[in-house]
C-alpha positions as CSV (number, residue, x, y, z in Angstrom):
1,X,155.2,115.0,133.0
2,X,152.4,114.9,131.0
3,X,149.0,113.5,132.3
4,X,148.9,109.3,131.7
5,X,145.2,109.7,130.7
6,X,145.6,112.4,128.2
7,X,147.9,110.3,126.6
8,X,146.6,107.3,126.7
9,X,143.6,109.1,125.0
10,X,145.6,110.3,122.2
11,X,147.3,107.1,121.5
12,X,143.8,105.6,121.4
13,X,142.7,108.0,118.7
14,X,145.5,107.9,116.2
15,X,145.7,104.0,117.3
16,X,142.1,104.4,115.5
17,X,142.8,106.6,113.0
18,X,145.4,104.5,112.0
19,X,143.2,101.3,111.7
20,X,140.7,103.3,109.9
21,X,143.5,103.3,106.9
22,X,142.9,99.6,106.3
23,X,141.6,98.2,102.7
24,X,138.7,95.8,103.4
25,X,141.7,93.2,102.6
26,X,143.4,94.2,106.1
27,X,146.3,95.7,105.3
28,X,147.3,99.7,104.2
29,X,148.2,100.8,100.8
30,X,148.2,104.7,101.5
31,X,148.5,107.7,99.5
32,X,151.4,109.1,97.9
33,X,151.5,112.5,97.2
34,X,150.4,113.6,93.9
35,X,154.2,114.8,91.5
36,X,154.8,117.1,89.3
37,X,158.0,115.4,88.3
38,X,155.7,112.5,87.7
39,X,153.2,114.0,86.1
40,X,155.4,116.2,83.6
41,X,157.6,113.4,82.9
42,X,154.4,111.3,81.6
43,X,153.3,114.1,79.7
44,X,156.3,113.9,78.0
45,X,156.4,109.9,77.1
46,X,153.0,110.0,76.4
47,X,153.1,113.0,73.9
48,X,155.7,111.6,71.6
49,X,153.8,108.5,71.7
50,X,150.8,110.4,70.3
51,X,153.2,112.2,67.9
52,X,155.0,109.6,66.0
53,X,152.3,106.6,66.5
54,X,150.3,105.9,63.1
55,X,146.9,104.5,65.8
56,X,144.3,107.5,65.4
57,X,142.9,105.8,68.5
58,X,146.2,105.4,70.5
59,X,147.2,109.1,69.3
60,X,144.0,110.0,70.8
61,X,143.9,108.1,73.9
62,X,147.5,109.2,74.7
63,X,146.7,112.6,73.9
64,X,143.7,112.9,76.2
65,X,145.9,111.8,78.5
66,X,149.3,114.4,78.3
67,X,146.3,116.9,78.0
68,X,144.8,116.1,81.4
69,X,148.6,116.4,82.7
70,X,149.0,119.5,81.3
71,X,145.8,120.9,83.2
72,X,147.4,119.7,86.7
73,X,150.6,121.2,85.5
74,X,149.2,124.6,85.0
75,X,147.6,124.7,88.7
76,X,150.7,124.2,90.5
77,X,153.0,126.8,89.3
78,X,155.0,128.3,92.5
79,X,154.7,131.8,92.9
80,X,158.9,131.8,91.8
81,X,158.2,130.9,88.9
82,X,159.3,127.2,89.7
83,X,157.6,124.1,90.4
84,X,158.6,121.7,93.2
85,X,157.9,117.8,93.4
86,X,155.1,117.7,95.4
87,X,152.7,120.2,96.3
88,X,154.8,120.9,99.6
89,X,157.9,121.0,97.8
90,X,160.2,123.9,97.1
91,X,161.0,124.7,93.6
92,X,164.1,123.1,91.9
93,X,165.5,123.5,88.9
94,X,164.8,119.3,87.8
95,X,161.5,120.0,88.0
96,X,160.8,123.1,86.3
97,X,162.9,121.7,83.3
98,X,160.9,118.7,82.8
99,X,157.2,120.6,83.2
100,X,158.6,123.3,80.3
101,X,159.4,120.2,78.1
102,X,156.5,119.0,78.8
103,X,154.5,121.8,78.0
104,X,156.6,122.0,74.4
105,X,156.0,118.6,73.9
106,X,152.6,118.9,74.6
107,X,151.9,121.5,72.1
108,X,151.0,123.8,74.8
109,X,153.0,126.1,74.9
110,X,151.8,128.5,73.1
111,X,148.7,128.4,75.2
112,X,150.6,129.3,78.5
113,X,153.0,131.9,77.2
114,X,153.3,133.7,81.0
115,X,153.4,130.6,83.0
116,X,156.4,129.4,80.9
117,X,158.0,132.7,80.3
118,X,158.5,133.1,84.5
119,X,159.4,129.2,84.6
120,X,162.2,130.6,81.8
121,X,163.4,133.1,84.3
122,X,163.0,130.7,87.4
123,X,165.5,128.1,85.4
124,X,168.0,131.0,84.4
125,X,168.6,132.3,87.8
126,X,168.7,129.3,89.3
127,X,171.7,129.0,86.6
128,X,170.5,126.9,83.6
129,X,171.9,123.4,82.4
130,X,175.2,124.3,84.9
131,X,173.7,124.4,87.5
132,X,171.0,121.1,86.8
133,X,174.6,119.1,86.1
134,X,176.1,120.5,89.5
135,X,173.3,119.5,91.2
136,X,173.7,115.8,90.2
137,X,177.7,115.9,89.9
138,X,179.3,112.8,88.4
139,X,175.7,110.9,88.9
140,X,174.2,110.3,85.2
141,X,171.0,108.8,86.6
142,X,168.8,111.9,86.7
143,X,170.4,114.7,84.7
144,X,171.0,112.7,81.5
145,X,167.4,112.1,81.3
146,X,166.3,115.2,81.9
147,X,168.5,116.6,79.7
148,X,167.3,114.0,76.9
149,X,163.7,115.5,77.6
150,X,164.5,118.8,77.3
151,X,166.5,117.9,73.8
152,X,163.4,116.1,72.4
153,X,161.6,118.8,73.8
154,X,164.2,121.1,71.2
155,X,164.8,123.3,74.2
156,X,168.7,121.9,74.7
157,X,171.2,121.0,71.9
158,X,171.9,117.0,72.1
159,X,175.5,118.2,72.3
160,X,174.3,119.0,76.2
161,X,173.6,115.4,76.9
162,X,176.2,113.0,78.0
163,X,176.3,109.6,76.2
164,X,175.4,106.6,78.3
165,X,177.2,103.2,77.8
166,X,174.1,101.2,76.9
167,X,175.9,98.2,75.3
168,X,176.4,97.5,78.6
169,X,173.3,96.4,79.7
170,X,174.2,93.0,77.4
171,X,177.0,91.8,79.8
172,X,175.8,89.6,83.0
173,X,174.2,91.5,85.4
174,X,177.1,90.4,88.1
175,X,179.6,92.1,86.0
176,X,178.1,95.3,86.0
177,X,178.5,96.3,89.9
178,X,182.4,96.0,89.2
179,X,182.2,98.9,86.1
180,X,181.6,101.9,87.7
181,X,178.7,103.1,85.8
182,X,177.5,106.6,85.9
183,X,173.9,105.6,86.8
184,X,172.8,103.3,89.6
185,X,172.2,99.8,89.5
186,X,168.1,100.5,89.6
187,X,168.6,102.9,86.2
188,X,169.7,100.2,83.6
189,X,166.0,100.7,82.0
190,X,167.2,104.4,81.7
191,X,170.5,103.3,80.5
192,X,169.2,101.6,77.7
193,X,166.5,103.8,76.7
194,X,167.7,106.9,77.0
195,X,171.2,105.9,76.2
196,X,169.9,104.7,72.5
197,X,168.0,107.8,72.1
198,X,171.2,110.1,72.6
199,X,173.0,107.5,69.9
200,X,170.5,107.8,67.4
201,X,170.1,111.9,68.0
202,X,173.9,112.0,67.7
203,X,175.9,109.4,66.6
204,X,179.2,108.6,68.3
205,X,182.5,110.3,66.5
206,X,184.7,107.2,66.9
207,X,183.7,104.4,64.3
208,X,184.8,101.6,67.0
209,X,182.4,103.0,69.3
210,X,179.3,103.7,67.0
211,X,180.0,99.8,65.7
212,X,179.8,98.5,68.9
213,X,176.4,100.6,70.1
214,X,175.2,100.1,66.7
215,X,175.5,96.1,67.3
216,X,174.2,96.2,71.1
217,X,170.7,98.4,70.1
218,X,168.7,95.0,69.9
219,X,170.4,93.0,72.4
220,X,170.0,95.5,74.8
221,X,166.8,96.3,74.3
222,X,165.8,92.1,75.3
223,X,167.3,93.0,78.4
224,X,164.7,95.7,79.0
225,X,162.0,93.7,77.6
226,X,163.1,91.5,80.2
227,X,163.2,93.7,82.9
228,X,159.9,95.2,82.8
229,X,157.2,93.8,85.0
230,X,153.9,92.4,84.1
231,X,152.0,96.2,85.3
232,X,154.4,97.2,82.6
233,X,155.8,100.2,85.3
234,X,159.7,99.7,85.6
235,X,159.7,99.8,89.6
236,X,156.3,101.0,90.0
237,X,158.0,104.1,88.7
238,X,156.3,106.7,86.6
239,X,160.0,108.9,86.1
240,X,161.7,106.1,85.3
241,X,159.3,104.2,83.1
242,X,158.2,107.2,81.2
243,X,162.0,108.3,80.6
244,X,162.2,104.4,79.1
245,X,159.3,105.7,76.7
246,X,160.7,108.7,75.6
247,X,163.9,106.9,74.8
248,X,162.6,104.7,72.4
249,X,159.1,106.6,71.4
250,X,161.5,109.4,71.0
251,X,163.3,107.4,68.1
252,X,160.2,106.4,66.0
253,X,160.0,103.0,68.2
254,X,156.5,104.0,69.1
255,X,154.8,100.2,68.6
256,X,157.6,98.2,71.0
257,X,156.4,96.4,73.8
258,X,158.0,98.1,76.6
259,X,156.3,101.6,74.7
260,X,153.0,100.0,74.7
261,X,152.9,98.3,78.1
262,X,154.4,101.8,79.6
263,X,151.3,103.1,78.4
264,X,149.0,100.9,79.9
265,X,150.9,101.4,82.9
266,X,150.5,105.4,82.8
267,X,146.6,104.7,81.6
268,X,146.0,102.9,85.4
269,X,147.9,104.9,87.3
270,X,146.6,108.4,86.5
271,X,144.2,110.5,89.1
272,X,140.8,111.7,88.5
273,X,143.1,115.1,88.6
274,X,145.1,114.7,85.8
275,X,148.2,114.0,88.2
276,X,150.6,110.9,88.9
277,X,152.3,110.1,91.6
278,X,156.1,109.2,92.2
279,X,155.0,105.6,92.3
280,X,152.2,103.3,92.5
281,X,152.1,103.0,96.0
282,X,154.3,101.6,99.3
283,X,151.6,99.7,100.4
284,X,154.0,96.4,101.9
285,X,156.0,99.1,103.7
286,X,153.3,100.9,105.1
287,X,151.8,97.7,106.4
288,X,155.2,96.4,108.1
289,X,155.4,100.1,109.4
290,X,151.9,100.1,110.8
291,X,152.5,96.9,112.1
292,X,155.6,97.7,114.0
293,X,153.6,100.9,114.9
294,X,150.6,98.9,116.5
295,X,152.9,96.8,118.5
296,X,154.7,99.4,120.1
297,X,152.7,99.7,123.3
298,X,151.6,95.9,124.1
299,X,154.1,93.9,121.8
300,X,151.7,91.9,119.9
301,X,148.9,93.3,117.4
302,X,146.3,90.6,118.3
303,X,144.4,89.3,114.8
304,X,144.7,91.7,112.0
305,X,144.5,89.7,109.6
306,X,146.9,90.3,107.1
307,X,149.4,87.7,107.9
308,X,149.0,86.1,104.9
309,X,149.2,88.8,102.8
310,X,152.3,90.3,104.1
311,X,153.7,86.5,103.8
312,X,152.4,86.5,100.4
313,X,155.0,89.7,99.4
314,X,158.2,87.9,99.8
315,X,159.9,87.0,96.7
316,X,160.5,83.7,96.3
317,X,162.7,83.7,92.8
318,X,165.4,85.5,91.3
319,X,164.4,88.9,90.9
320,X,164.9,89.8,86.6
321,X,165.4,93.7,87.5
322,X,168.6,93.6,90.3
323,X,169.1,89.7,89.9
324,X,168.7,90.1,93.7
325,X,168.3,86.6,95.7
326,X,164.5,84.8,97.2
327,X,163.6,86.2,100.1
328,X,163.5,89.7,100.5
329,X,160.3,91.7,100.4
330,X,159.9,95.3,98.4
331,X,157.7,98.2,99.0
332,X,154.5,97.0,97.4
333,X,152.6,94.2,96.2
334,X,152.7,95.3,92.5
335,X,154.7,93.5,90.2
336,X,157.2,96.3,89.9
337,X,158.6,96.1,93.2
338,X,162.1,94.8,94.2
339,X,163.6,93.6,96.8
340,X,165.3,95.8,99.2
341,X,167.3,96.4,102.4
342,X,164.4,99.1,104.2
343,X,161.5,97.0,103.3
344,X,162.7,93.5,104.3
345,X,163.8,94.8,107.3
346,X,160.8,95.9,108.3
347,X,158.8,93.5,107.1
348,X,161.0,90.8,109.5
349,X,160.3,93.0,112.4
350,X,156.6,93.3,111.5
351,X,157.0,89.5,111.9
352,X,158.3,89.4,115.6
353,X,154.9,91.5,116.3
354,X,152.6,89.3,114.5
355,X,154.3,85.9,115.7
356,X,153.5,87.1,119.5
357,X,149.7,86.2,118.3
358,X,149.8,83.9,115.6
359,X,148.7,80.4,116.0
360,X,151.1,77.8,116.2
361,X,151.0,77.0,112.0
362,X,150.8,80.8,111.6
363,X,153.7,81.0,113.8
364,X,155.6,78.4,111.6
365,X,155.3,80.1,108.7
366,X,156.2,83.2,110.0
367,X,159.7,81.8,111.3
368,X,160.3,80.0,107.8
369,X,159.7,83.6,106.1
370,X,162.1,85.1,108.5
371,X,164.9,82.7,108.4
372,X,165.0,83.2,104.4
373,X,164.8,87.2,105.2
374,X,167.5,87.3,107.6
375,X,169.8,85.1,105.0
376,X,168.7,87.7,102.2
377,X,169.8,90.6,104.5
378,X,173.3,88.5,105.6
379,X,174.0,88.1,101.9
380,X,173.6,91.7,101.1
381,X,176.0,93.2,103.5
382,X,178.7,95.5,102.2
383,X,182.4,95.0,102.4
384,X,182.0,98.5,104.8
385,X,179.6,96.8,106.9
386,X,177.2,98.8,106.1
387,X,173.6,97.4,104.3
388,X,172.6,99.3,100.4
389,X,169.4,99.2,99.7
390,X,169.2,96.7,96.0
391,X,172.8,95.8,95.6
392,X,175.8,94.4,97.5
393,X,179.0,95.8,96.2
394,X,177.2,97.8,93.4
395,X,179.6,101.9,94.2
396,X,179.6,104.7,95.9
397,X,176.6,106.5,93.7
398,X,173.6,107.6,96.3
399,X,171.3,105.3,96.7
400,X,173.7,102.0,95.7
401,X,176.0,102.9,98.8
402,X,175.5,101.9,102.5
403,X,173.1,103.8,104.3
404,X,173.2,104.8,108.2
405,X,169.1,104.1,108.2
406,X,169.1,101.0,106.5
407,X,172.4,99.7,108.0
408,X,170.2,100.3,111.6
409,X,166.9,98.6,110.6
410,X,168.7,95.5,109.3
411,X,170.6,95.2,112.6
412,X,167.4,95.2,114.2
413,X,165.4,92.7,112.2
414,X,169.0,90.4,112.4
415,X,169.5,90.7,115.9
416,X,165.0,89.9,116.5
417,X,165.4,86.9,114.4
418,X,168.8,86.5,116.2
419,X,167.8,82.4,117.6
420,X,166.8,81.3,114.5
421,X,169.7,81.6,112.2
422,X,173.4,81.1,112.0
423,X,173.9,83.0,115.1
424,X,177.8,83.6,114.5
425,X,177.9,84.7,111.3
426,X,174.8,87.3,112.5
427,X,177.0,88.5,115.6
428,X,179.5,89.0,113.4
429,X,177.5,90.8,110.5
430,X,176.0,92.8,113.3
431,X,179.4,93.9,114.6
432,X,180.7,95.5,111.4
433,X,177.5,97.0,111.2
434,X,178.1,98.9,114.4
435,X,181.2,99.9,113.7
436,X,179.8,101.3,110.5
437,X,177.3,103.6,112.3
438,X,180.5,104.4,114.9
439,X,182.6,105.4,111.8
440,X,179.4,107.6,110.2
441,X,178.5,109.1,113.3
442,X,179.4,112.9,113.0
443,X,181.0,115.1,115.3
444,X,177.9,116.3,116.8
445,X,176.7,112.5,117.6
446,X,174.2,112.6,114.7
447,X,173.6,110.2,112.1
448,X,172.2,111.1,108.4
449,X,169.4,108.7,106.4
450,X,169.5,108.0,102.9
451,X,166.2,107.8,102.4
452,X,164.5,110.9,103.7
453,X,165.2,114.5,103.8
454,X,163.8,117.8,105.1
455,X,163.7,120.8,102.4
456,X,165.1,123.1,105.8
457,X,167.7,121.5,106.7
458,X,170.9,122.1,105.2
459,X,171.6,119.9,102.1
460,X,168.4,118.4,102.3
461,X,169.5,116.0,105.3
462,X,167.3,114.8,108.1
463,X,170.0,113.9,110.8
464,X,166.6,114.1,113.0
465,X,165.0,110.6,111.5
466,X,168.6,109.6,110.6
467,X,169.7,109.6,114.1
468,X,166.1,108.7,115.9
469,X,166.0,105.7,113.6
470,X,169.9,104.4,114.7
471,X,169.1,105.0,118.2
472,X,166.6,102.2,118.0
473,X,169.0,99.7,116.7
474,X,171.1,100.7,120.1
475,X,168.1,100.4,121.9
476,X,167.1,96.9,120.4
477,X,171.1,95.5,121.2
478,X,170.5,96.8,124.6
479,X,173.4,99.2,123.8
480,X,171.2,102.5,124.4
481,X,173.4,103.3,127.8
482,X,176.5,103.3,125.5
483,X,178.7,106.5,124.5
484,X,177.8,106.7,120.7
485,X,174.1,106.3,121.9
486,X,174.8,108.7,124.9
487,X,176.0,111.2,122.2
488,X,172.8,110.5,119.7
489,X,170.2,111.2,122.3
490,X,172.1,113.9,123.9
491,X,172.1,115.9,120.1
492,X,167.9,114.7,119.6
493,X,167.3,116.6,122.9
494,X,169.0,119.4,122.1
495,X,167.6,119.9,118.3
496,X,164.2,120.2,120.3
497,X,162.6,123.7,118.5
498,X,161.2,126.6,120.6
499,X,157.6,124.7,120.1
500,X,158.5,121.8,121.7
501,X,158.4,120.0,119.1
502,X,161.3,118.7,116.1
503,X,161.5,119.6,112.8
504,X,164.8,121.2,110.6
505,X,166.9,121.9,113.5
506,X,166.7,123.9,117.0
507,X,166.4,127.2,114.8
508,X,163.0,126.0,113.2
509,X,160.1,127.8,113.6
510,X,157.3,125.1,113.0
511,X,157.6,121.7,114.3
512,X,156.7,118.3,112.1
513,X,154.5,115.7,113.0
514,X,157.2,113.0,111.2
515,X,160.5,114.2,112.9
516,X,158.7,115.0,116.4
517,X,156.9,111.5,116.7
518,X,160.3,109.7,115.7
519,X,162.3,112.0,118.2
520,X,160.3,111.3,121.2
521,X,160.6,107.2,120.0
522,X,163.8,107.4,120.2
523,X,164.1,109.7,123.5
524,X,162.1,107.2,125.0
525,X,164.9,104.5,124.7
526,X,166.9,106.9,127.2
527,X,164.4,107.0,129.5
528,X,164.2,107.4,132.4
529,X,168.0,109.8,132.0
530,X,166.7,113.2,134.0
531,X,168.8,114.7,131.4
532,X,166.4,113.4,128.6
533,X,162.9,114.3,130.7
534,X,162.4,117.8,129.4
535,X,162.9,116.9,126.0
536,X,160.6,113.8,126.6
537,X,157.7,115.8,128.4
538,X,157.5,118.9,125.9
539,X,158.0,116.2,122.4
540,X,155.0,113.9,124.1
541,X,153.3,117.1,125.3
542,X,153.4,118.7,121.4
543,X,152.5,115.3,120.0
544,X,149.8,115.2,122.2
545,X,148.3,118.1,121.5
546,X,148.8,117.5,117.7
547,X,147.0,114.4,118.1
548,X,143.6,116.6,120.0
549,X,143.9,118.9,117.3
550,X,143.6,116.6,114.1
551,X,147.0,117.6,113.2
552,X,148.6,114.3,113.1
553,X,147.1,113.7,109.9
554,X,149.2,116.8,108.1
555,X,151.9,115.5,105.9
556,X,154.9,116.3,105.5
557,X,157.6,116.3,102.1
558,X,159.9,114.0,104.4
559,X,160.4,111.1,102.0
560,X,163.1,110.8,99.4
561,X,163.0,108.7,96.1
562,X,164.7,107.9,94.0
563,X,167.7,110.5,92.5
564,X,166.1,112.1,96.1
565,X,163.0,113.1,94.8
566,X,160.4,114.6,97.7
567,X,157.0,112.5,98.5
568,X,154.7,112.9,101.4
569,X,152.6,109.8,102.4
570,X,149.5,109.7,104.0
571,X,150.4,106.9,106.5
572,X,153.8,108.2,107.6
573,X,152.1,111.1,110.0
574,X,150.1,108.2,111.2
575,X,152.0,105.5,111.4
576,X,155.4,107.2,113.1
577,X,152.5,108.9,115.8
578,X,151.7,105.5,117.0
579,X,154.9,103.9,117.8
580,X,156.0,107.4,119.4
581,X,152.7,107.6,122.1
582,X,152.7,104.0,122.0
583,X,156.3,103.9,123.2
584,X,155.5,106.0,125.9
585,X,152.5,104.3,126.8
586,X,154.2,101.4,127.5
587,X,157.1,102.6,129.6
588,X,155.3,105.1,131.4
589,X,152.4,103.5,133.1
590,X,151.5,104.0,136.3
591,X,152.8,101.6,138.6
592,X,150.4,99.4,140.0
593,X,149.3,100.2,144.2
């Protein structure tokens, strides 16, 4: 086993680096990874904003802006010919679409004739607009869009993009889940937008149809009036709120609200690079994480401080975007976040941490937050038994349906909160929830996440996280000595690679600080199995001597948003490297003489 005081000493050091991440307010906003996605698709928005606005200052401003874009765009080329969404990121086909089309758009193309003549060559082997619709299958949410870029962009005939039902959008928001839309429930901004633009472009062959759309343009359109927040970024989203720009700037509609505010949120949110990242930032979630993260050794994280602030991040109305109840928290602080499954859940187990050292008012108002969480969570349970992450009931499209991860953290945060609440009605949530993760379990005793991905792994999955994170909801139930959990940890050991460490699989040849610091958490609910110690001692052993080395900062393109786009975050090396040697910290001290 590895020595107690070198571990002890690594813990301490990425304990501190970890602290070090704090905003002089107390709590972590981090760093997402600069996007190339982003940054083309605001390129875009903001270029036909420039081109059909009559403001010689606005036409300026914006074009200052697509120009600085363009200059990222051009320095992170892949050697294929491709670009990739981050700067860790493989090339795919989505990508290298939208950064042509923003170059055309742009006006600068003829300016970079080799750079877009091998991304012309990267997007025709990968197989063209066939292989961009295969990629997405019967999902609209992504490949519509893209495809409406490329055809303002005049590099794809309008006859290439599917028509969205965007008269839709003016029927109660409760109704909608029950329609089987082609885009998920997150993507009515898209809906609208870039559904009008396609009817404009090309109007509808049947008269009944083109009647309806023609009488549903302005009602629609309140709706997305209504659903943008105050920062003027639909979901904190650059994609998604410059694909709402192009829609309408796209179709003359240059001086709308939603076009201006869009802009001002693109003005705030570029980087002194020229680039933009996926969103504004996870800054809630990477405080509940850190939280969780700081607790794992001792239990309690003594007075950080940001109580109130994590408090203060719980919605407390009707949300206007998902119509989603009070009581749920999001992944930031900015007005564009909604309430979701992932983010409540941690925040609510954050809570158990911070309650452990909270004065008795604190500790009042931590319970009252946590009672309304939990209720949030119960009310958003699937008929599966699974948990989505927005939307109870909404379909089957990824990211609406249940997920294994999410389905795990909210049995956690349930079954902490457990006293407080309606205790049979959480017993009973938190039984079809288990029998959800039995029924999802694969063959192999893995589980797969929604929400984050590994570019080496087959299909993009991370059954690593996926499985690590169910294997704490086991462990939480005190269910960790059962078969399905038995089978989990059996597969984790085994998918240990040849370094010692866990990344894509046993066949990978470099290890990740993400996957290996989540695989040893997990492990460690086994302990003390013998058949789980090898896999235990070489995991803390490489994360150990990733910590001496500095390389528990690195970052890795683990996360998926949405339409699975890749991020890396600052804090997620970090963060997931504290709860894994704090873990073992705790349950392997010495005994005492």
């Amino acid at each position: 086993m590895i020595d107690y005081d070198r571990l002890t000493a690594a813990y301490q050091r990425a304990r501190r680096d970890l602290l070090a991440q704090r905003v002089p307010a107390g709590h972590w906003v981090g760093r997402l990874s600069s996007s190339a996605l982003s940054t083309a698709t605001a390129v875009s928005g903001l270029s036909l904003v420039s081109d059909h606005t009559t403001d010689d200052s606005r036409r300026k401003a914006c074009r200052q802006l697509a120009e600085r874009g363009i200059g990222f765009l051009a320095q992170c080329q892949n050697n294929d010919g491709g670009w990739g969404d981050t700067d860790k990121s493989f090339s795919n086909i989505s990508t290298t679409m939208l950064v042509r089309a923003a170059f055309h758009l742009a006006g600068s193309a003829k300016g970079h004739p080799e750079l877009l003549a091998r991304a012309d060559n990267y997007i025709d082997a990968e197989g063209g607009i066939t292989a961009l619709k295969q990629r997405y299958g019967t999902d609209k949410t992504f490949a519509v869009p893209i495809l409406t870029n490329c055809a303002l962009a005049e590099l794809v005939s309008w006859r290439e993009v599917a028509p969205l039902p965007f008269e839709l959008a003016c029927l109660p928001h409760r109704v909608l889940r029950f329609l089987r839309l082609p885009v998920v429930s997150y993507a009515i901004p898209a809906l609208v937008a870039i559904g009008q633009a396609q009817y404009f472009h090309r109007k509808p062959g049947n008269p009944a149809t083109w009647l309806i759309r023609r009488l549903c343009v302005g009602g629609s359109l309140k709706v997305l009036e209504r659903m943008q927040p105050a920062s003027g970024g639909f979901l904190e989203a650059i994609p998604l709120t410059s694909f709402v720009m192009m829609g309408l700037a796209g179709t003359g509609r240059v001086d709308h609200p939603v076009v201006r505010n869009g802009v001002k949120f693109l003005l705030a949110s570029i980087r002194s690079d020229g680039s933009w990242p996926i969103d504004s930032n996870l800054a809630t979630w990477n405080t509940s994480g850190a939280i969780k993260a700081l607790a794992a050794a001792t239990g309690d994280v003594g007075a950080l401080g940001c109580l109130d602030w994590l408090l203060g991040c719980q919605h407390r109305r009707v949300h206007p975007f998902t119509r989603a109840a009070a009581g749920g928290w999001g992944w930031t602080d900015l007005s564009g976040a909604v309430p979701d499954v992932d983010d409540t859940s941690a925040a609510l187990l954050a809570l158990v941490a911070m309650s452990n050292s909270a004065a008795m008012a604190g500790r009042q108002q931590i319970q009252t937050a946590a009672i309304e969480g939990v209720n949030w969570l119960l009310d958003l349970q699937n008929a599966d038994g699974g948990w989505p992450t927005f939307c109870r009931g909404w379909g089957t499209l990824p990211f609406d349906r249940s997920g294994c991860d999410l389905t795990a953290h909210a049995i956690r945060a349930m079954s902490s909160w457990r006293s407080l609440v309606d205790r049979t009605r959480v017993d009973r949530a938190i039984k079809n929830g288990l029998e959800y993760l039995a029924r999802h379990q694969h063959s192999d005793g893995s589980w797969n996440p929604l929400w984050f991905g590994n570019q080496n792994y087959p299909a993009d999955e991370n059954p690593v996280y996926g499985t690590a994170r169910v294997l704490l909801a086991y462990r939480d139930l005190g269910l960790i000595r059962g078969e399905a959990a038995r089978r989990g940890l059996q597969w984790l050991a085994a998918k240990r690679c040849a370094d010692g460490g866990w990344g894509a699989g046993a066949d990978a040849e470099v290890s990740g600080v993400e996957e290996t610091a989540v695989a040893v958490e997990a492990l460690l609910s086994g302990y003390p199995d013998p058949s789980l110690q090898a896999s235990i001692d070489e995991g803390l052993a490489w994360l150990t001597s990733a910590v001496e080395s500095g390389r528990h900062r690195e970052t890795a393109p683990i996360g998926l948003y949405f339409a699975r786009l890749w991020y890396h975050e600052v804090m997620y090396p970090l963060t997931f490297t504290v709860a894994g040697l704090g873990e073992a910290v705790r349950r392997l001290t010495p005994a005492t003489p």
